[in-house]
N, C-alpha and C positions, 0 to 999 in steps of 0.2 A: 568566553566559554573555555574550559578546561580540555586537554587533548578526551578525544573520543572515536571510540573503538565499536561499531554495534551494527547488527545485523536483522534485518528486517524481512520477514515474510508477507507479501502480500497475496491474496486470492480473490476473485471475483466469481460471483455466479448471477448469471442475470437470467432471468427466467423469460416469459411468455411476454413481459412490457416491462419496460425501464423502472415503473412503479415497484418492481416486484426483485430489484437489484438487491444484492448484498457484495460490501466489499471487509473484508475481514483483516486487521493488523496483526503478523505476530510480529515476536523476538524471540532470535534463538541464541544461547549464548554455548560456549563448547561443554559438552559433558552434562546438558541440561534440557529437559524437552521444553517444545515448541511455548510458552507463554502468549496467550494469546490479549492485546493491550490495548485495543480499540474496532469499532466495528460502523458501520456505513449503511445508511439503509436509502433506497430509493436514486434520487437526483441526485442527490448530494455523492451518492458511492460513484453514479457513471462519472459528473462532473472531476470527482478527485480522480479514478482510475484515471480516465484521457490526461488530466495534466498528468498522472506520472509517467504514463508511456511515450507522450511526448519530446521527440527529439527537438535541443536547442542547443545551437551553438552560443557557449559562455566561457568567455575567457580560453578559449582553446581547448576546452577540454574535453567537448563529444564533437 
């Protein structure tokens, strides 16, 4: 893969039951609004959110 530079927004909103989750991708690049490039619904948005909040140490680096 080529050098890369890129910046991601993510958001969660989980309502009344996990059925009813949304987990929303952007990208934002400088001097450009928010693009929005992928989006999560149910099990699948809480299962992805936890992995990404989740702290691991790898290779020393968190």
């Amino acid at each position: 893969m080529s050098e890369l530079k890129d910046s991601l927004l993510i958001s969660i909103d989980i309502l009344s039951s996990e059925d009813k989750a949304l987990l929303i991708v952007g990208k934002k690049k400088p001097n450009k609004p928010i693009e929005i490039i992928n989006a999560f619904e149910g099990e699948d948005a809480i299962r992805l959110y936890r992995k990404l909040i989740t702290k691991k140490k790898v290779g020393g680096l968190i």
